[in-house]
SERO-124994 format. One record per residue (C-alpha): residue in one letter; x, z, y; residue number from 1. Coordinates in steps of 0.5 Angstrom, whole numbers. Layout:
% SERO-124994
ATOM  type     xx     zz     yy  seq
ATOM     a      X      Z      Y  NUM
...
% end
This chain:
% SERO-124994
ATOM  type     xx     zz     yy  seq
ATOM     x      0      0      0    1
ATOM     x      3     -2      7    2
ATOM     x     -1      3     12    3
ATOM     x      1      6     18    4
ATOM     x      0     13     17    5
ATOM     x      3     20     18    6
ATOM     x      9     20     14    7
ATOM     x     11     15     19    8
ATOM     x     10     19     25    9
ATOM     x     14     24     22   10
ATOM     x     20     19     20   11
ATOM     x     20     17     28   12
ATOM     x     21     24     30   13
ATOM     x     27     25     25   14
ATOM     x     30     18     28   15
ATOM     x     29     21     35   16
ATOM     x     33     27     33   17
ATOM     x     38     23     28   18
ATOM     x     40     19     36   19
ATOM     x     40     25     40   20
ATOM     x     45     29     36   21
ATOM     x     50     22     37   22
ATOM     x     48     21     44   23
ATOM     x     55     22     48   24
ATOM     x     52     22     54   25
ATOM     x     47     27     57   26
ATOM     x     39     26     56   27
ATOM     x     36     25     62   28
ATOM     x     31     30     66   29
ATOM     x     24     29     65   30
ATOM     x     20     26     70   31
ATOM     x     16     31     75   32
ATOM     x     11     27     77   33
ATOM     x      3     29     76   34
ATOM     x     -2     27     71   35
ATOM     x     -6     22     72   36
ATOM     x    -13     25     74   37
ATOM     x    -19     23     70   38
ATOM     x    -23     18     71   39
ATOM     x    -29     20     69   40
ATOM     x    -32     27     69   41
ATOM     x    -34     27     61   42
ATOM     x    -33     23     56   43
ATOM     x    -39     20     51   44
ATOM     x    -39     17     44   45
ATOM     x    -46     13     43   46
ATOM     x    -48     13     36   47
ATOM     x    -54     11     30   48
ATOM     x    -54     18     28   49
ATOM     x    -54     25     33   50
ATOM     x    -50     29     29   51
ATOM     x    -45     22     29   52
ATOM     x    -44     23     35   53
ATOM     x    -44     30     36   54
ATOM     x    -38     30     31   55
ATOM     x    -35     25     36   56
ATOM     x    -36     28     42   57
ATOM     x    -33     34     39   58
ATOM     x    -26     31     38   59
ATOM     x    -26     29     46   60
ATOM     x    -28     37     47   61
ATOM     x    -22     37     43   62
ATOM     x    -18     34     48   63
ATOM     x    -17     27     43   64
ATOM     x    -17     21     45   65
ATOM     x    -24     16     44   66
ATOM     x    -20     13     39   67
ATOM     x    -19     20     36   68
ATOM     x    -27     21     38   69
ATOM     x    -28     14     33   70
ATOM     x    -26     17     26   71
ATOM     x    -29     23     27   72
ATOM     x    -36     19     28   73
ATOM     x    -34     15     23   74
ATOM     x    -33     19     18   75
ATOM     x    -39     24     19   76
ATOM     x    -44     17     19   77
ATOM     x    -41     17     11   78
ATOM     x    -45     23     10   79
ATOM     x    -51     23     15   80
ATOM     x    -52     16     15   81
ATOM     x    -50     13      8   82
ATOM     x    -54      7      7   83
ATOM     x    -50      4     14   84
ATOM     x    -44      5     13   85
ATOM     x    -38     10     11   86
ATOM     x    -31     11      8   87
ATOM     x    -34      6      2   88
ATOM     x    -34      0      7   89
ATOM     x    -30     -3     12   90
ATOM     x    -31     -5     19   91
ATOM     x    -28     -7     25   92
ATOM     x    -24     -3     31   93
ATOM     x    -24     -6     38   94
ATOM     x    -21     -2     44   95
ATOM     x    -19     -2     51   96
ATOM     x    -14      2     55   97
ATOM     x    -15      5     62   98
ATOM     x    -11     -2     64   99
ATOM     x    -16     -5     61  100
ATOM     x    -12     -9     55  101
ATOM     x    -16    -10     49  102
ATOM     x    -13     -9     42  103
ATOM     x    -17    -10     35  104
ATOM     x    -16     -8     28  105
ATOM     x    -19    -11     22  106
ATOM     x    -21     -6     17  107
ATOM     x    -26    -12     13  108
ATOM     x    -26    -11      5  109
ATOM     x    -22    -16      1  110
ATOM     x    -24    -20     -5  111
ATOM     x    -21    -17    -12  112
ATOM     x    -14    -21    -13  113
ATOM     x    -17    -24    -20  114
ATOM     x    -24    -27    -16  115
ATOM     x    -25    -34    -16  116
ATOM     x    -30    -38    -12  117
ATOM     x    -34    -39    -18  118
ATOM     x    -35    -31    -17  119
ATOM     x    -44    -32    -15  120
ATOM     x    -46    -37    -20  121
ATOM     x    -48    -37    -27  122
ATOM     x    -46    -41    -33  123
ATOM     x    -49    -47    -31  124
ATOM     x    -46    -47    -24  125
ATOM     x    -52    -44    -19  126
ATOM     x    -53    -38    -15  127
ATOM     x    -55    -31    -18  128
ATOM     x    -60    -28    -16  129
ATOM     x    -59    -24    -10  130
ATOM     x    -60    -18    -11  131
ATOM     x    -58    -19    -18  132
ATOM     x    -51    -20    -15  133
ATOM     x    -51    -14    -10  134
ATOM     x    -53     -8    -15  135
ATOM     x    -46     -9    -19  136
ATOM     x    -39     -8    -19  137
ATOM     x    -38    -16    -17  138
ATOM     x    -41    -16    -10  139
ATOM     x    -36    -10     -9  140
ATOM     x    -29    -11     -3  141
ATOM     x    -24     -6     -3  142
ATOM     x    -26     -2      2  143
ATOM     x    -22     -2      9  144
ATOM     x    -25      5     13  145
ATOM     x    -20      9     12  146
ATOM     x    -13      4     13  147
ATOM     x    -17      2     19  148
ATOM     x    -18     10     22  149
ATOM     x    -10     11     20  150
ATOM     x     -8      4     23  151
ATOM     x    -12      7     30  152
ATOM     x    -11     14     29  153
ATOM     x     -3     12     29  154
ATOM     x     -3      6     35  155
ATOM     x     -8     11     40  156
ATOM     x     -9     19     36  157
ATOM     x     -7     24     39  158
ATOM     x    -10     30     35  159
ATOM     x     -8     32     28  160
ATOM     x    -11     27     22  161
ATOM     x    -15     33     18  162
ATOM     x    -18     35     24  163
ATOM     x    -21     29     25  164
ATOM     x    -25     30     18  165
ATOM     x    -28     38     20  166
ATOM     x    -35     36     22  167
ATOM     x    -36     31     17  168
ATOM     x    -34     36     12  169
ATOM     x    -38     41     15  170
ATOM     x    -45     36     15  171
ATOM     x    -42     35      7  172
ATOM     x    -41     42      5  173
ATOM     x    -46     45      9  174
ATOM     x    -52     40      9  175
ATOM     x    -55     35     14  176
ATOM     x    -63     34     14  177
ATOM     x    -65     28     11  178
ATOM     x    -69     25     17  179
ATOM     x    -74     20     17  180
ATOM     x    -71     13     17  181
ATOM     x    -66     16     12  182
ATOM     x    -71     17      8  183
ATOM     x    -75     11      9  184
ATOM     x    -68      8      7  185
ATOM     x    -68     11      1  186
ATOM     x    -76      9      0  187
ATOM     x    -74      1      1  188
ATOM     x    -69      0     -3  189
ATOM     x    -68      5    -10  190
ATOM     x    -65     -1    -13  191
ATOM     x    -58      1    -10  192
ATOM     x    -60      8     -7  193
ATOM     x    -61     11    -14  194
ATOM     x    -58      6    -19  195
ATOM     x    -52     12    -20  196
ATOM     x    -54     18    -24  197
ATOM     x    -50     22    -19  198
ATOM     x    -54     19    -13  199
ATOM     x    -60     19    -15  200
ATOM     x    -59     27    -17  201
ATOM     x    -57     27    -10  202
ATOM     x    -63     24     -6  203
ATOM     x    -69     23    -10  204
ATOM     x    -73     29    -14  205
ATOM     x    -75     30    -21  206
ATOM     x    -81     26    -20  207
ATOM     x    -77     20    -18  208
ATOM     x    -79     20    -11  209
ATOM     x    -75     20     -6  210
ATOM     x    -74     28     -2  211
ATOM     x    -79     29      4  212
ATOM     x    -76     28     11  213
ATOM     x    -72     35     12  214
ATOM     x    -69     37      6  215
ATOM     x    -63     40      6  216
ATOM     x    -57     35      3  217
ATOM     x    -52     38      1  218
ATOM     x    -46     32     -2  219
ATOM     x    -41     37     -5  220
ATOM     x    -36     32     -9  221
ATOM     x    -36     28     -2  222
ATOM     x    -33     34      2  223
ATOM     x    -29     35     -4  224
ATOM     x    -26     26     -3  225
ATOM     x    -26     28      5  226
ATOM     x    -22     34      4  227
ATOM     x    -17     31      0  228
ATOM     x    -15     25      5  229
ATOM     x    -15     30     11  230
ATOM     x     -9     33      7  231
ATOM     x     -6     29      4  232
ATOM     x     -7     22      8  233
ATOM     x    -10     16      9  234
ATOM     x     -6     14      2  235
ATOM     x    -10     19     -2  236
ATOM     x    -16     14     -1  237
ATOM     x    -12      8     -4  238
ATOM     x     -7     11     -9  239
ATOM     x     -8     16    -15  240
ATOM     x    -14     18    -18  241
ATOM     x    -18     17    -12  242
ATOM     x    -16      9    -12  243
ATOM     x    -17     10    -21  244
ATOM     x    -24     13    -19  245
ATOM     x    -26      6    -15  246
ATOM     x    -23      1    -19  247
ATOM     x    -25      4    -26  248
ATOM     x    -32      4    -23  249
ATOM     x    -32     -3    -20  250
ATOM     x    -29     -6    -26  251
ATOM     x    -34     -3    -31  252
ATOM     x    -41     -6    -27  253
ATOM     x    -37    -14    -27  254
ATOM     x    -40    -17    -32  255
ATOM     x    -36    -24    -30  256
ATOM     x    -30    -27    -25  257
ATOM     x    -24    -23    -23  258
ATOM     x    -25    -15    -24  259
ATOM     x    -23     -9    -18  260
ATOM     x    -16     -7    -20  261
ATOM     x    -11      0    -18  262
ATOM     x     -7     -5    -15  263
ATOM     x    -12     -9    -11  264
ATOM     x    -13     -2     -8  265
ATOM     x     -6      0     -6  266
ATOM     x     -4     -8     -4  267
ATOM     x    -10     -7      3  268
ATOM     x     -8     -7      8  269
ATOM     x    -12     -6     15  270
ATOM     x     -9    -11     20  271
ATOM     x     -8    -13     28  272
ATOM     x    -11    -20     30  273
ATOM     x    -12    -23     37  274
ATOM     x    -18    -21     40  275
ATOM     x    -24    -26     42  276
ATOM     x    -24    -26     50  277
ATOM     x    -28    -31     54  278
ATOM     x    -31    -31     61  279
ATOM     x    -39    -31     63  280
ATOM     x    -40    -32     70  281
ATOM     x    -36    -27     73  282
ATOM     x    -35    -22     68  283
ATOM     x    -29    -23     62  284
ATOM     x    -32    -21     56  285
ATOM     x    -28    -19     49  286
ATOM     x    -29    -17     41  287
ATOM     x    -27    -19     35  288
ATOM     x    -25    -25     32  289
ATOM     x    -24    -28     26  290
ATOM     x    -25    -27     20  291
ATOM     x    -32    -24     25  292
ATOM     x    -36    -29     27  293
ATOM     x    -39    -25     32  294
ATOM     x    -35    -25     38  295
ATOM     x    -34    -33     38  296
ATOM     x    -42    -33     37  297
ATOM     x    -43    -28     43  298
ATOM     x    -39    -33     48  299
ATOM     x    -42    -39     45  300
ATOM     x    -49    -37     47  301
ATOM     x    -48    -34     53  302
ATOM     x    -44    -39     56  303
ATOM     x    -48    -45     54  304
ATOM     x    -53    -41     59  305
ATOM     x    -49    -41     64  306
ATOM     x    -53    -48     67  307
ATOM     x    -58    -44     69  308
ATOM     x    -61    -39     72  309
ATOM     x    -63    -33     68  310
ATOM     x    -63    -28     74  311
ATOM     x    -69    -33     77  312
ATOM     x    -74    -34     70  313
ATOM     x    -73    -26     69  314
ATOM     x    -75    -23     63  315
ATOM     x    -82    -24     63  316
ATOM     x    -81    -32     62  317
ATOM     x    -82    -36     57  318
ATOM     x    -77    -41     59  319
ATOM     x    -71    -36     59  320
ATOM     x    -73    -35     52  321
ATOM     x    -73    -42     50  322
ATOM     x    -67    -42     53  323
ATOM     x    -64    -36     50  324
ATOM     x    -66    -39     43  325
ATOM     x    -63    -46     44  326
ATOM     x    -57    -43     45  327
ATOM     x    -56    -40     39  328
ATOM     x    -59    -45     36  329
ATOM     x    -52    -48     38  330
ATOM     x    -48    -43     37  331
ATOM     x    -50    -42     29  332
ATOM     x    -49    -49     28  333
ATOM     x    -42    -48     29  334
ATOM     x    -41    -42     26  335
ATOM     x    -44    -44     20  336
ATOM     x    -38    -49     19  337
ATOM     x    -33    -46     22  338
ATOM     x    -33    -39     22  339
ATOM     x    -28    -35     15  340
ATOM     x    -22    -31     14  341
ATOM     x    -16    -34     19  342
ATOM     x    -11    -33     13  343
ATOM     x    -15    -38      8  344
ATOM     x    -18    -42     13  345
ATOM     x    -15    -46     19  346
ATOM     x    -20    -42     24  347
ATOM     x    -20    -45     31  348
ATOM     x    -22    -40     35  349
ATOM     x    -19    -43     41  350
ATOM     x    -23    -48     41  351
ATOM     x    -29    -45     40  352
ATOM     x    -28    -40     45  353
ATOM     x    -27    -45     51  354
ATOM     x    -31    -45     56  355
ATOM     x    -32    -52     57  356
ATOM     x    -33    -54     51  357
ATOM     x    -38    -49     50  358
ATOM     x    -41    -51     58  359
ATOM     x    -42    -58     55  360
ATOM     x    -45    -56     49  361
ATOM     x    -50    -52     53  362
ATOM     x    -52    -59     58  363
ATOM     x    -55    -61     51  364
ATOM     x    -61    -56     53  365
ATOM     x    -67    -58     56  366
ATOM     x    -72    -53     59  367
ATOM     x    -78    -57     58  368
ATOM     x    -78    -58     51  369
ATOM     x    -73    -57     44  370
ATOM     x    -67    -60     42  371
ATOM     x    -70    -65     36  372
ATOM     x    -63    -63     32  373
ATOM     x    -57    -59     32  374
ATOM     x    -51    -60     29  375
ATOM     x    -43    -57     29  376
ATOM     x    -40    -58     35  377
ATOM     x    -33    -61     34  378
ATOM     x    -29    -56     39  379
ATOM     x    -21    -57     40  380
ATOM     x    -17    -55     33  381
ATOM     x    -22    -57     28  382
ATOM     x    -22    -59     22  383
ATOM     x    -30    -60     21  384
ATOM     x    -30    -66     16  385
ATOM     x    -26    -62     11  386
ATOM     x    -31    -56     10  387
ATOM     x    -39    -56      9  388
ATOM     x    -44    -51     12  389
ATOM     x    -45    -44      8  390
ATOM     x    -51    -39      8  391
ATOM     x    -51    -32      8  392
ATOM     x    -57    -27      7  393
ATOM     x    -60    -22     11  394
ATOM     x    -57    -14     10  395
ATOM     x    -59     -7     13  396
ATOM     x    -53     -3     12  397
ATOM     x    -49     -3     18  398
ATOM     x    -48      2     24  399
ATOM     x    -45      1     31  400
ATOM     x    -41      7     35  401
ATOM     x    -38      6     42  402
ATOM     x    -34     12     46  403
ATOM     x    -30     12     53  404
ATOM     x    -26     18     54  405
ATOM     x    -24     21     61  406
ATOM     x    -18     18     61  407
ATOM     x    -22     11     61  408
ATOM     x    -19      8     54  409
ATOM     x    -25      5     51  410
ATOM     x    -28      3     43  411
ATOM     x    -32      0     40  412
ATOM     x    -33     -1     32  413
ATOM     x    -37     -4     28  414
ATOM     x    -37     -1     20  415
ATOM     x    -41     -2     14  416
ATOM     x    -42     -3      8  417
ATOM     x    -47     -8      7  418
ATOM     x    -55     -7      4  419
ATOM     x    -58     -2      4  420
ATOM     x    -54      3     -1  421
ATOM     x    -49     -2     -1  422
ATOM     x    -47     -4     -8  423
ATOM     x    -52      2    -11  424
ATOM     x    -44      3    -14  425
ATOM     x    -43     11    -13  426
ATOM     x    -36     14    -13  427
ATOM     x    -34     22    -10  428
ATOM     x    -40     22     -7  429
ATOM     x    -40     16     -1  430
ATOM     x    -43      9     -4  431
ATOM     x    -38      3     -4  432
ATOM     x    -40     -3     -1  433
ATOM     x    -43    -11     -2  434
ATOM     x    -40    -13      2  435
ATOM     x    -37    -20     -2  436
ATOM     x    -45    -23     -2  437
ATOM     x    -42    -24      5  438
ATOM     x    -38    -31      2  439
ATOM     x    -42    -37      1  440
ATOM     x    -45    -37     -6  441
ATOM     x    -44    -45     -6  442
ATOM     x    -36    -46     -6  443
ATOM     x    -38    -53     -4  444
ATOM     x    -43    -57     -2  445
ATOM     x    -43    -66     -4  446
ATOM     x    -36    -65     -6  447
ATOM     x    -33    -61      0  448
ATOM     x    -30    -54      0  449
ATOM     x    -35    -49      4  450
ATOM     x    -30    -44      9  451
ATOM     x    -33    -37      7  452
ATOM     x    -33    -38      0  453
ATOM     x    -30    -34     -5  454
ATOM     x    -22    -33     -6  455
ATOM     x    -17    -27     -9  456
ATOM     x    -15    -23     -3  457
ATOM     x    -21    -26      2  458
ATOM     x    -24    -22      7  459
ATOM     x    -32    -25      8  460
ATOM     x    -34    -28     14  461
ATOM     x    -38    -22     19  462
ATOM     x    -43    -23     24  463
ATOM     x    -41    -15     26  464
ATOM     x    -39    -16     34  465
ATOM     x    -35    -10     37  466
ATOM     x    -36    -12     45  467
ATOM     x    -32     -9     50  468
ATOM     x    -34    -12     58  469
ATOM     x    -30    -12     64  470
ATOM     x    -31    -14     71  471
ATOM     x    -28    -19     76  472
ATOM     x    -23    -14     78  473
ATOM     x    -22    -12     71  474
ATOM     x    -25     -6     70  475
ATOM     x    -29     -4     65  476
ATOM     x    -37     -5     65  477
ATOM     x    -39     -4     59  478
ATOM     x    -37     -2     51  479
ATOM     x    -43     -4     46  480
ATOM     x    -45     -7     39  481
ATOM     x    -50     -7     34  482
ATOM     x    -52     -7     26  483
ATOM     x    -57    -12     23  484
ATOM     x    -53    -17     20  485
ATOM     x    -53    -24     23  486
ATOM     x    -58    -21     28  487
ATOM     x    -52    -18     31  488
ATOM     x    -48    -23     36  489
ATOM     x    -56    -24     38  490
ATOM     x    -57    -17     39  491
ATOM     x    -51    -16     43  492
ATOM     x    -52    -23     47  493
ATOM     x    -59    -20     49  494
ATOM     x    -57    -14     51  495
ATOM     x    -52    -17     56  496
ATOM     x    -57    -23     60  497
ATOM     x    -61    -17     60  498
ATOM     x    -55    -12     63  499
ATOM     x    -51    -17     67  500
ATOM     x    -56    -23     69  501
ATOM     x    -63    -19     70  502
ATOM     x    -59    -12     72  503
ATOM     x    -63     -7     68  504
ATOM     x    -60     -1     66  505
ATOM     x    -57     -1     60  506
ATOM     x    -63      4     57  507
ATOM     x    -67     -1     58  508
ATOM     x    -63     -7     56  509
ATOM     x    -62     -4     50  510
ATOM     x    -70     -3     49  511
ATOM     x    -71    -11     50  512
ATOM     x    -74    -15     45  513
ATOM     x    -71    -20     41  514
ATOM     x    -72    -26     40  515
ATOM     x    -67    -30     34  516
ATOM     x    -67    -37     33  517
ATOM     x    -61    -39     29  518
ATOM     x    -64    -45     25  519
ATOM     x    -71    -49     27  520
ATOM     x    -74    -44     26  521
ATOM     x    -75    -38     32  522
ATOM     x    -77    -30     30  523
ATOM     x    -80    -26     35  524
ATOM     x    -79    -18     34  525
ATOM     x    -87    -17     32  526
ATOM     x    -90    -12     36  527
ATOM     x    -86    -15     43  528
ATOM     x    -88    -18     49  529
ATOM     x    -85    -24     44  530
ATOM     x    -91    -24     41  531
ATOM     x    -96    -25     45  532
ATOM     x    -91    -32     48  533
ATOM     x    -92    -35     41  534
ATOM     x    -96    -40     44  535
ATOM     x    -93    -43     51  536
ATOM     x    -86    -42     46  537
ATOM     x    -90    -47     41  538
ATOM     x    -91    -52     47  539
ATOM     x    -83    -53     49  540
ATOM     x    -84    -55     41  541
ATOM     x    -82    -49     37  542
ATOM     x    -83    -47     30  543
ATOM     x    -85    -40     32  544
ATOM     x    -87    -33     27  545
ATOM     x    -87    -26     29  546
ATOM     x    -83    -21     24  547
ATOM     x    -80    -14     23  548
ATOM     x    -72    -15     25  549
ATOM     x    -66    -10     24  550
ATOM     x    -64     -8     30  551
ATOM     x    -59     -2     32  552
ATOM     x    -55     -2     39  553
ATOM     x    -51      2     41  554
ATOM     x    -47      2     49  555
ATOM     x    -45      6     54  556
ATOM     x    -43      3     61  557
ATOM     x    -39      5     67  558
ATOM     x    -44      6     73  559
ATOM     x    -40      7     79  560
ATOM     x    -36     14     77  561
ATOM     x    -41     15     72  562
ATOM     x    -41     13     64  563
ATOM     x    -49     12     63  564
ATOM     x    -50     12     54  565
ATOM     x    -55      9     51  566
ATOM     x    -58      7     43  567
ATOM     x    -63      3     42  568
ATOM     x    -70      6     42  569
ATOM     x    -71      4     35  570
ATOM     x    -67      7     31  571
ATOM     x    -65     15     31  572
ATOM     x    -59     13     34  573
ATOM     x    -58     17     42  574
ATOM     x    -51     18     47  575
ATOM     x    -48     25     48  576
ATOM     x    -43     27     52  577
ATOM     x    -37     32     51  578
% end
């Protein structure tokens, strides 16, 4: 395993010292210059989960940095929130510091070194059934949590590493109270959430029901796994008897292609990649590139409704969403073809961020009616003609965090594991993700290779879009992302017309219905104001219907001297400050 960790740490203070003892000429004095004051008053970390966020919260009280504040929310989210995301899963780590230089990391799950691209089809060559497929050891990824928060915690931490797992293993040993979309969770989908013995016992009663809302959930065998990589360091999760655990439960549930192997464990590695940037009008916005296609969708949808005027239509014009459903309509068609893991595929991230490529795809829109089709754009550095179009399916197992500091450092940071429950595969107590149905099933399609298919060490293509926003002074505006599978770039896109061009406060914008159109076909949020615009969307010449959409935001932006937080009113997610 290359991590960098702890031990690290320590090997970089004993070489300091090893250089002091040889130095002939005397160390300098330190500096006697002030402190830099604090640019905010209190810190704040949104999340899907109050007692998440508490945890997070909590570390900043502490003294640590948003990075610190991060971890420690992810990991109390394993306990509270274990159908979304968790140790078990992967994620990615977007931040910025008080200077406003943005840096990502890549905790995404990667595919058995033994997977081939025929890993989702059955013996006469077609795609297994979805849920067939999530609910065993194939859909399984070697998880990237915890090699991500180490990578983190050595690049921006500042409190120790153990201190960081305390409130979850408080909300572990100790119990949380199982809230009501928890249980709603655990009532949608018992195919994964019960599939283990020991989870069953864990959230279900003798009856088979799921236990009511309020009961205590106390996760022993977890607080045990998050004692021991608090102790023993990150290489606990990927070494020994942990990584043992992990491979020999995936292996036994993969009845076909390449099993989960020890070394498939210690071989992950959580790595750096250049984050995605772009401009919208006034403001310069980042996230996470490839192998996400979040941020690159993000930009590909807010740039191509730079020919028009949003501030004007305002949110209560049927026109500003026809728009907002061209757009990405646009920005789909090109991530479809494009769009995989930048170490197997020739990704041109540049050229799907450019933005008079993505300007002049935009002139393709007409306010007055619908494009009568949408292809792939041919952006600089693309190789479209050597890859054919993928199809990924709907997931509800992902959750969204984002924290700012005093010191003005800022995070957003995506994790996840996929489905409800992930694979259902139960492992110390934390379910292990799906996140491999995340490839194309078709490895090819009419004698073309798809991009996102199935290879050894491959990372899944992701919609997840940890979005950071800066002013055109370069200041920090606003730190935000979403969960709910590709719905997420659209819900991220939604949220920025309605902060940046309609000048809502970000509760509000949070709170903005959505409309998801990455086909022909337009989904409102049912029960929305959408709703009721069904018939003047028609005319423009759109396919319309309403549906249930999972949709999860977390922000928190900068007002003036002040962080404002929210979450999204559909969830139980809420801000808390330090």
């Amino acid at each position: 395993m290359n991590l960098t960790c702890l031990p690290a740490r320590l090997l970089a203070v004993s070489s300091a010292l090893l250089l002091t003892a040889c130095a002939t000429s005397p160390v300098a004095p330190p500096t006697t210059s002030r402190p830099t004051a604090p640019k905010y008053e209190s810190g704040m970390v949104s999340a899907a989960d109050p007692r998440a966020a508490e945890a997070g919260a909590e570390m900043l009280r502490h003294g640590g940095t948003a990075t610190d504040a991060a971890i420690a929310t992810m990991l109390a989210l394993t306990v509270v929130e274990p159908q979304s995301s968790g140790i078990g899963g992967g994620g990615f780590y977007v931040r910025s510091d008080p200077k406003g230089q943005v840096g990502t990391i890549d905790g995404r799950e990667t595919a058995p070194a033994a997977a081939t691209p025929r890993r989702f089809l059955d013996a006469e060559g077609k795609p297994l059934p979805h849920r067939k497929a999530v609910v065993s050891g194939l859909s399984v990824g070697v998880p990237g949590n915890i090699a991500l928060a180490a990578q983190a915690h050595e690049q921006d931490g500042k409190l120790p590493w153990a201190e960081l797992f305390q409130p979850a293993i408080r909300l572990a040993s100790e119990g949380y109270q199982l809230s009501e979309r928890g249980r709603a969770m655990l009532v949608r989908a018992p195919d994964s959430a019960a599939h283990d013995p020991a989870a069953r016992a864990l959230y279900f009663g003798a009856d088979g029901q799921p236990h009511p809302v309020g009961t205590l959930i106390r996760n022993p065998a977890l607080a045990k796994t998050l004692e021991t990589i608090a102790s023993r360091g990150p290489q606990a999760f990927y070494t020994g008897a942990m990584a043992q655990a992990v491979a020999r439960q995936v292996a036994s549930e993969t009845p076909q292609d390449g099993k989960m192997t020890v070394a498939d464990l210690e071989g992950y590695e959580a790595k750096k990649r250049p984050a995605a940037c772009g401009t919208y009008r006034i403001y310069k916005i980042c996230g996470m590139g490839p192998p996400s296609s979040g941020e690159t969708t993000v930009l590909a949808i807010m740039v191509a409704l730079e020919n028009f005027d949003l501030a004007a239509l305002g949110p209560d014009s049927p026109v500003a969403w026809h728009l907002f459903a061209e757009a990405q309509r646009l920005a789909y068609a090109d991530r479809e073809v494009y769009l995989a893991d930048p170490d197997y595929v020739p990704v041109p991230t540049k050229g799907l961020t450019d933005h008079a490529y993505l300007l002049a795809r935009g002139k393709a829109i007409s306010p007055e009616r619908t494009m009568p089709f949408v292809k792939p754009g041919d952006p600089k550095g693309s190789q479209r003609l050597s890859f054919a179009p993928g199809r990924s399916y709907p997931e509800l197992g992902t959750s969204h965090l984002v924290v700012i500091d005093r010191e003005g450092r800022a995070v957003s940071y995506t994790s996840t594991i996929e489905s409800a429950f992930g694979s259902g595969l139960f492992v110390g107590g934390f379910y292990l993700n799906n996140e491999l149905t995340d490839f194309s099933f078709m490895p090819e399609d009419a004698g073309r290779p798809v991009a996102n298919r199935v290879e050894g060490g491959k990372r899944p293509r992701s919609s997840m879009a940890p979005t950071l926003v800066f002013g055109p002074d370069g200041k920090l505006l606003l730190a935000l992302g979403a969960a709910g599978g590709a719905t997420i770039p659209v819900q991220v896109a939604r949220t920025l017309i309605g902060f940046l061009d309609w000048k809502l406060p970000i509760d509000q914008a949070l709170a903005l219905p959505l409309l998801f159109s990455p086909r022909d076909t337009v989904i409102v949020e049912k029960g929305s104001q959408l709703e009721r615009m069904i018939p003047a969307l028609e005319k423009l010449g759109h396919d319309v219907r309403a549906a249930e959409l999972p949709l999860k935001t977390n922000a928190i932006a900068v007002v003036g001297s002040r962080l404002v937080g929210a979450a999204d009113p559909r969830s139980e997610g809420r801000a808390i400050a330090q």
